[in-house]
MARROBA-234082 format. One record per residue (C-alpha): x, y, z. Coordinates in pm, 1 decimal, m for minus. Layout:
<nodes>
<<X Y Z>>,
...
</nodes>
This chain:
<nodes>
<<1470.9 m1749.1 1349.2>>,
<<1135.8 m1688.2 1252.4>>,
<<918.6 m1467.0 1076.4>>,
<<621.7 m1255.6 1069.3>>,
<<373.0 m1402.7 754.2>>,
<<180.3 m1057.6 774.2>>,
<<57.6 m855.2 556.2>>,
<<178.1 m570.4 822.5>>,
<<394.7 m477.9 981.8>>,
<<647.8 m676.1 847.8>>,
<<1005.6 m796.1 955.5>>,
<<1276.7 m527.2 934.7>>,
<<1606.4 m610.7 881.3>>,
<<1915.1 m579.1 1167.8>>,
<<2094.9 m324.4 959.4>>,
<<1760.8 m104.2 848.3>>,
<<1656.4 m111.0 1237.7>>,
<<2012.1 14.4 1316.3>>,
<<1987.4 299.1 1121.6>>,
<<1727.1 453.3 1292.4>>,
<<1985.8 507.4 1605.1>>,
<<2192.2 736.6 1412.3>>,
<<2257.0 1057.5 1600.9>>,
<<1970.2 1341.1 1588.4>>,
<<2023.8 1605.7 1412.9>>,
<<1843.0 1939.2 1394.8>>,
<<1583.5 1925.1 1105.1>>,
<<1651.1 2231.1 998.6>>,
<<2049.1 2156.1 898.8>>,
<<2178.2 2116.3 584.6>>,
<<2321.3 1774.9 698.5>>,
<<1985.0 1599.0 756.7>>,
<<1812.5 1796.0 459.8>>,
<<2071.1 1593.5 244.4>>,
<<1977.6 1263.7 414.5>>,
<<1578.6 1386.4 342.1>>,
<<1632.1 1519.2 m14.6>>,
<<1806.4 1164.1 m148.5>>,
<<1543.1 960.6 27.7>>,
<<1253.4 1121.8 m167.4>>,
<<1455.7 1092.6 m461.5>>,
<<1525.1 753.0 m458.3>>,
<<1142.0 732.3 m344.4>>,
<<1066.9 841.6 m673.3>>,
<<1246.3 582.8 m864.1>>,
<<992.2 325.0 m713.1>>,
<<698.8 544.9 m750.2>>,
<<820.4 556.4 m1101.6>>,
<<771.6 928.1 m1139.3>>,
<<941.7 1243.1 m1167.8>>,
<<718.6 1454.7 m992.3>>,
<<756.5 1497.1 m589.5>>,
<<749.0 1227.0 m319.9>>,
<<572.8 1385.1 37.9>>,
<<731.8 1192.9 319.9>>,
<<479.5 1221.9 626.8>>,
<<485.7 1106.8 970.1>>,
<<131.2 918.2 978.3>>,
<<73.0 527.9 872.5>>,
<<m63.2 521.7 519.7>>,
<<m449.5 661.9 639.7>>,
<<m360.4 975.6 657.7>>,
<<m258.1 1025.8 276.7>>,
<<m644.8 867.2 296.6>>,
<<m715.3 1197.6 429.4>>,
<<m439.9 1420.6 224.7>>,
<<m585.2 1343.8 m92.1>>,
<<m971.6 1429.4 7.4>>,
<<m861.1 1750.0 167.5>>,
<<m622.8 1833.0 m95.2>>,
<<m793.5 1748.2 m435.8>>,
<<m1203.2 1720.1 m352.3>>,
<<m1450.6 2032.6 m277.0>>,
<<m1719.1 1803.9 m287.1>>,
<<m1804.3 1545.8 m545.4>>,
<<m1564.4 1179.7 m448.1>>,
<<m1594.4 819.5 m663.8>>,
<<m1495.1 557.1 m436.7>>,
<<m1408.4 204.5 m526.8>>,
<<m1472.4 m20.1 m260.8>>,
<<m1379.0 m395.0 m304.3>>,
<<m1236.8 m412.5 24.7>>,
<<m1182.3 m306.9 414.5>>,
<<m954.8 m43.3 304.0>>,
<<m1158.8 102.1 m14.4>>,
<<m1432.8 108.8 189.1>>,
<<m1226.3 308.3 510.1>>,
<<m1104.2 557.3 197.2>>,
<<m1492.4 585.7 140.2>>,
<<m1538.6 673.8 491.3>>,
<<m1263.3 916.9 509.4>>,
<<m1414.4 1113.7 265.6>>,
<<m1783.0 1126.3 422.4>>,
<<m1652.2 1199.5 732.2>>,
<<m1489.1 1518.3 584.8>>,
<<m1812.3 1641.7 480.0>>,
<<m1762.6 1533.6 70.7>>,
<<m2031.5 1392.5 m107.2>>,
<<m1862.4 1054.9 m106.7>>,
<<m2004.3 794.5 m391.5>>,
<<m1975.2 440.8 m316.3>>,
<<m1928.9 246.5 m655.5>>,
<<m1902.1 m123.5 m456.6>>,
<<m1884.4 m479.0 m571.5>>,
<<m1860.7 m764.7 m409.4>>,
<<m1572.3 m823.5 m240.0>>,
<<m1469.0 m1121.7 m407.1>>,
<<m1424.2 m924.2 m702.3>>,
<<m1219.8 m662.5 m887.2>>,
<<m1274.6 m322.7 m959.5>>,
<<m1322.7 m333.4 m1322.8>>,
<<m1262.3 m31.1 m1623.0>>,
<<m1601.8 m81.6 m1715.0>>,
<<m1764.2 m10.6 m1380.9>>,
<<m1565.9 271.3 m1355.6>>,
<<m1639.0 407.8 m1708.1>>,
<<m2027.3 349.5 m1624.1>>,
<<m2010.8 565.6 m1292.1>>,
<<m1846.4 840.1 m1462.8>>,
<<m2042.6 871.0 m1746.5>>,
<<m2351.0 892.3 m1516.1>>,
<<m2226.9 1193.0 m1325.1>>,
<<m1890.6 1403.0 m1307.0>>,
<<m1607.1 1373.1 m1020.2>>,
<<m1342.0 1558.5 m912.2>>,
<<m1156.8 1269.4 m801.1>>,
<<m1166.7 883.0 m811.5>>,
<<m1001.6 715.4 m506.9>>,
<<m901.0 324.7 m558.5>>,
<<m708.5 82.4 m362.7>>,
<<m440.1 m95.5 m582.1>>,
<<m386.4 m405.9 m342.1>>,
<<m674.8 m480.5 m106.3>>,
<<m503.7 m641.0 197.3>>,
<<m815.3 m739.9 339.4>>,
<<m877.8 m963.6 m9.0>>,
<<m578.7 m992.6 m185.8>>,
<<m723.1 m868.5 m456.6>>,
<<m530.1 m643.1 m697.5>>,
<<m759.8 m417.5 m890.4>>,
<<m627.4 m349.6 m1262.5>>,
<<m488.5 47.8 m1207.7>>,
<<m337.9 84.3 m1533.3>>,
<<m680.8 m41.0 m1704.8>>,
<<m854.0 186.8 m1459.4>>,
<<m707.0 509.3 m1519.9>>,
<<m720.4 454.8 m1868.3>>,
<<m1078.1 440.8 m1842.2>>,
<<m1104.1 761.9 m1659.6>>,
<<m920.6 912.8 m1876.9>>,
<<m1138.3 832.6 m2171.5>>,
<<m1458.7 870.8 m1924.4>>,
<<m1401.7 1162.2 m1759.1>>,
<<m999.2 1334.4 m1874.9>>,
<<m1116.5 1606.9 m1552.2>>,
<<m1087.6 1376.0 m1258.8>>,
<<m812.1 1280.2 m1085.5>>,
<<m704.7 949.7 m1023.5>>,
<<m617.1 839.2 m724.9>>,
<<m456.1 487.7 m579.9>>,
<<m392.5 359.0 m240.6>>,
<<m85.1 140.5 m269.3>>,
<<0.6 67.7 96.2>>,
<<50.2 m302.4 60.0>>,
<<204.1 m345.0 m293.9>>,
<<452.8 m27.3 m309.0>>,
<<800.2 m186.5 m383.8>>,
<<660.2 m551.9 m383.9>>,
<<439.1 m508.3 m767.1>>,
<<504.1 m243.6 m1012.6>>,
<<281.8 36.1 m986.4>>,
<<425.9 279.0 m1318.7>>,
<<290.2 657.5 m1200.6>>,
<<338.0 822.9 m1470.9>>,
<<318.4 582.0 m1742.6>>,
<<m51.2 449.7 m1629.1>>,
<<m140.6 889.6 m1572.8>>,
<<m174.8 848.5 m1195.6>>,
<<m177.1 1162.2 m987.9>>,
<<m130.1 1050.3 m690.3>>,
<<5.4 764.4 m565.1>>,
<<36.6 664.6 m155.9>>,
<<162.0 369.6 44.6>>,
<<314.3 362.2 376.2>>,
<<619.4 236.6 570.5>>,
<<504.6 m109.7 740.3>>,
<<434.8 m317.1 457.6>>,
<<705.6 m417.1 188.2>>,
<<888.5 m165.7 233.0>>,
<<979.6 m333.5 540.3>>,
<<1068.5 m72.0 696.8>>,
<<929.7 m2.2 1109.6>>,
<<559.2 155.4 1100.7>>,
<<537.2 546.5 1099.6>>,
<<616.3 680.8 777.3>>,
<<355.5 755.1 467.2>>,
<<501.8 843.3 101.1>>,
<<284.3 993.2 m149.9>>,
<<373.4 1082.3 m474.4>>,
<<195.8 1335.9 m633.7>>,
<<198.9 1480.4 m1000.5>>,
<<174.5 1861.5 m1120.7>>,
<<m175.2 1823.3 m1216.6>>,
<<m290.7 1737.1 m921.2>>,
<<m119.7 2038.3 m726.1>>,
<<m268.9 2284.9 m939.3>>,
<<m586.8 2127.7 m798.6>>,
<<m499.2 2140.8 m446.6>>,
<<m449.6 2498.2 m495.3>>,
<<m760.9 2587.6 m556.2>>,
<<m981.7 2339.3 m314.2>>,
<<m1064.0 2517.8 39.0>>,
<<m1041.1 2381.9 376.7>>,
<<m721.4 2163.4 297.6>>,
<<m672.4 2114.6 645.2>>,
<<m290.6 2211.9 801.9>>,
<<m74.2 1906.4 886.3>>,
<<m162.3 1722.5 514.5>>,
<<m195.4 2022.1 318.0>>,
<<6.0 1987.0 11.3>>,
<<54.8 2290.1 m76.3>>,
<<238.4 2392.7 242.0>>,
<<393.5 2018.7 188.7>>,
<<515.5 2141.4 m118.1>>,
<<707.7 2454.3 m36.5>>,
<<900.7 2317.7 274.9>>,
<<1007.0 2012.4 25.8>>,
<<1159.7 2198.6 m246.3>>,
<<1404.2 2291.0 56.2>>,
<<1431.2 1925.3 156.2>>,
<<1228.7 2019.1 491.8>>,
<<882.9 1949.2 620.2>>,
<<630.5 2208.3 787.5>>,
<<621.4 2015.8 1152.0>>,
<<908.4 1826.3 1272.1>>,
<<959.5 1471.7 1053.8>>,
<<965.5 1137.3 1211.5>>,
<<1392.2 1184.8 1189.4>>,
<<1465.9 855.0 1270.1>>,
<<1297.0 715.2 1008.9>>,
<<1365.2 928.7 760.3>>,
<<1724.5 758.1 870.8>>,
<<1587.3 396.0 786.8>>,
<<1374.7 494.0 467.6>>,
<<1722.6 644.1 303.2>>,
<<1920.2 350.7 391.5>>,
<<1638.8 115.3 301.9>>,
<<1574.0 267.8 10.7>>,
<<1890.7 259.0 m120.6>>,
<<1932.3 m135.3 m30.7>>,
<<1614.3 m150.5 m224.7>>,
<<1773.0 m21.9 m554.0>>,
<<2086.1 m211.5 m504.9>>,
<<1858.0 m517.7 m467.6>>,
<<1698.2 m360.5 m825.2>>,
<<1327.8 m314.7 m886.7>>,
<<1327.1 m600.9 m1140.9>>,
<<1453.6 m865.5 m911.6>>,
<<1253.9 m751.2 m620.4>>,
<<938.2 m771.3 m792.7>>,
<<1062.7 m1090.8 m947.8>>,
<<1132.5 m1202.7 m609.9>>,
<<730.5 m1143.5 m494.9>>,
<<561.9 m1294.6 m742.9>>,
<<768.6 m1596.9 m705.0>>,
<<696.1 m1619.5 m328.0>>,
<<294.9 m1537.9 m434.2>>,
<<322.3 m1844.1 m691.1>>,
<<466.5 m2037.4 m450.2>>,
<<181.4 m1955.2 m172.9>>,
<<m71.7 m1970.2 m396.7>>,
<<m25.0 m2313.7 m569.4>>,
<<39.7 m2488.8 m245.0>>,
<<m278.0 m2368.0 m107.4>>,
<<m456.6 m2483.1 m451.3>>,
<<m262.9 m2794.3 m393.8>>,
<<m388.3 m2848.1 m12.7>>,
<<m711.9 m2852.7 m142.4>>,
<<m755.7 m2455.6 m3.9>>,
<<m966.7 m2188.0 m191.1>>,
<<m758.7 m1875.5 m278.9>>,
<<m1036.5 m1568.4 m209.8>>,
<<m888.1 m1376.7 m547.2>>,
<<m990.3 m1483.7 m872.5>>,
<<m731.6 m1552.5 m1110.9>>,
<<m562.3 m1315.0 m1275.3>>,
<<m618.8 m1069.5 m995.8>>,
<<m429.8 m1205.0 m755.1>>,
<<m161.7 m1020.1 m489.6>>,
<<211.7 m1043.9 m517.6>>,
<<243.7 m943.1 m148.4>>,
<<m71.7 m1090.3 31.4>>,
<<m242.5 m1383.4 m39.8>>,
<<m624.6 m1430.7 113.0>>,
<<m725.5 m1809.3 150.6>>,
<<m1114.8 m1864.4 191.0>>,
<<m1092.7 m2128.3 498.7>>,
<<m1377.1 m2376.8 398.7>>,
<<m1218.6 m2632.8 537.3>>,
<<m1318.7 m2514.6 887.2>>,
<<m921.4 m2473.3 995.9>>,
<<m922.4 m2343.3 1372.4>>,
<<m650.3 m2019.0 1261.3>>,
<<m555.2 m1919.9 1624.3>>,
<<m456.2 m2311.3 1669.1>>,
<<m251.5 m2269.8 1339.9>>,
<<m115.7 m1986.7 1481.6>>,
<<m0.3 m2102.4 1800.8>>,
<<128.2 m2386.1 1638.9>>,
<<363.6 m2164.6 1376.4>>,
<<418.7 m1961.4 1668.6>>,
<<608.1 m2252.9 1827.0>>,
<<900.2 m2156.3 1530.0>>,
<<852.2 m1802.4 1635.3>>,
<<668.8 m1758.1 1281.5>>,
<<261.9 m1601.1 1269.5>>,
<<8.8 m1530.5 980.6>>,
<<m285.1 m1314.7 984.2>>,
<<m637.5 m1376.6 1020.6>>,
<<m895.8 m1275.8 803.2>>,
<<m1011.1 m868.2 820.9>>,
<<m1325.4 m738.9 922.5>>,
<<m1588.5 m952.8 842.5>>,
<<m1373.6 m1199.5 712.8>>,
<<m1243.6 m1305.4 974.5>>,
<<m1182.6 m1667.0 1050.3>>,
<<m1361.7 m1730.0 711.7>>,
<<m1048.1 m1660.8 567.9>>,
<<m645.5 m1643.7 690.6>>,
<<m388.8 m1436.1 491.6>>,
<<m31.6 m1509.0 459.1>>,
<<226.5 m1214.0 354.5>>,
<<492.9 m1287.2 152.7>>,
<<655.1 m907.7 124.2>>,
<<953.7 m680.2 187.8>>,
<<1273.0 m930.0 371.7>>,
<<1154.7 m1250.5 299.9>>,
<<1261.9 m1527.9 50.6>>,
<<1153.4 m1806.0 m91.8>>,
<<1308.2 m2056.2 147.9>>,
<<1125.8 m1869.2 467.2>>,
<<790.0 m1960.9 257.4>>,
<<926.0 m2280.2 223.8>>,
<<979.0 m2299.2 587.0>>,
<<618.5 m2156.5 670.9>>,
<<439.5 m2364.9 452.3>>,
<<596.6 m2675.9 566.6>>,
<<471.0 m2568.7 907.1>>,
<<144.6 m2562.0 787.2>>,
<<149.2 m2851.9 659.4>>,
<<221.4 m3037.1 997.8>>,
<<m17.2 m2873.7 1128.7>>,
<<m294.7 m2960.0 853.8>>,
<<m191.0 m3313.9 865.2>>,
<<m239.5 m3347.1 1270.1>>,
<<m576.8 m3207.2 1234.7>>,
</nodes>
């Protein structure tokens, strides 16, 4: 059987698919306000946090939009390295903020320093920075990050977009002083797409409480007092919530150690047989994705041959994003897989590589 080599959406599993054909149930009962109240509890054990976990029925752009209605009146850093720092970016300017680009190539990180510089120059209520670019696979240092904002400017809040990495890399919430913290469903999770998590600390609600024009749907505040009674404002997306609390809790049996363990072996393994092929990875070391890994094509390989070729075994990877596209290809190695489907992948690759 094959597999998708994504960065999302991703394979789900037989079991996790099945669970979403459980029978409805009124949103409103105590029975599915159990299934809803031990999801975002477990959530939290992978957010590493003790503070609340908002499950939302959008795909992870919409938590774009929560946290600049919820935490910015007007003043928004954005880190752009990336398609997706630089959609959070627009997100903000298109709700009327005064959205700040701080940009660097995209071949690079997001460094403390940078950060540090743009805050001491002028004051924001919020930072917004993506943890794991899946348009680059470059992972920008978070911890490092927030640290620096912290000493920089203690005031703003610090938010990370951690769509592709959630439950593939350890992102520590409230260790590193995060306040909030989003991903959504599609990615290694591996669960179907539809579902957005976002954890969020007290901090940061006290904020949202006093910023105006916080919209309805993603307003955490309303969020807030429908989830201490294990409900939402608007009807959830039930039969997810089904496959999040059964995936979830195959995640933790699976333990967070061992799955993380399990994605940076299948990155290493990516990674140095690209190096080995001769490839350029479009990371530079030491920043480099557990879940998606971005290979600079400058060898000229025709991608939608390669993938018509994989596609043969039922198997596909991605082509470059944006304006990367075809000048780069990007394999995911998240959620389901193994390290014998990489094995299986990249020996595909090869064959192909060695016909053309």
């Amino acid at each position: 059987m094959g597999h998708l080599f994504i960065p999302g959406p991703v394979d789900v599993a037989d079991e996790v698919a099945q669970a979403q054909t459980a029978a409805m149930l009124p949103h409103r009962s105590a029975q599915f306000e159990e299934i809803f109240h031990r999801a975002e509890e477990n959530a939290r054990q992978l957010f590493y946090t003790e503070h609340r976990v908002f499950l939302t029925a959008s795909s992870g752009t919409g938590l774009h939009e929560a946290a600049v209605r919820n935490f910015v009146n007007q003043d928004v850093l954005c880190c752009v390295n990336g398609a997706f720092g630089s959609r959070w970016f627009e997100v903000a300017a298109s709700n009327g903020k005064q959205a700040t680009k701080l940009e660097t190539d995209w071949q690079q990180p997001i460094t403390p320093e940078l950060v540090s510089e743009a805050l001491k120059a002028k004051s924001y209520e919020a930072i917004l920075v993506v943890h794991n670019e899946t348009s680059t696979g470059i992972v920008n240092p978070i911890k490092h990050i927030a640290a620096a904002v912290k000493a920089a400017s203690p005031d703003t809040l610090i938010c990370v977009d951690a769509v592709s990495s959630f439950s593939g890399d350890k992102i520590e919430m409230d260790a590193w002083g995060l306040d909030m913290v989003l991903t959504s469903s599609q990615k290694a999770l591996a669960l179907p797409p539809g579902l957005s998590l976002g954890a969020v600390n007290d901090r940061a609600m006290q904020r949202a409480e006093k910023v105006e024009n916080r919209g309805w749907y993603f307003d955490f505040v309303r969020l807030e007092k429908h989830r201490v009674k294990d409900s939402t404002p608007a009807t959830p997306a039930i039969s997810l919530i089904y496959a999040l609390d059964y995936q979830l809790q195959r995640i933790l049996k699976e333990g967070l150690d061992a799955r993380f363990a399990r994605h940076a072996a299948m990155a290493e393994l990516v990674q140095g047989w690209a190096i080995q092929q001769g490839l350029a990875l479009f990371a530079p070391d030491g920043y480099r994705s557990k879940t998606v890994t971005t290979v600079d094509n400058k060898l000229g390989i025709d991608i939608k041959a390669l993938n018509a070729h994989l596609m043969e075994s039922g198997m596909r990877i991605a082509n470059g994003y944006g304006p990367l596209k075809d000048k780069t290809f990007r394999i995911g190695h998240m959620g389901e897989l193994g390290l014998s489907d990489i094995e299986e992948l990249l020996a595909a690759m090869e064959e192909f590589l060695g016909k053309n």
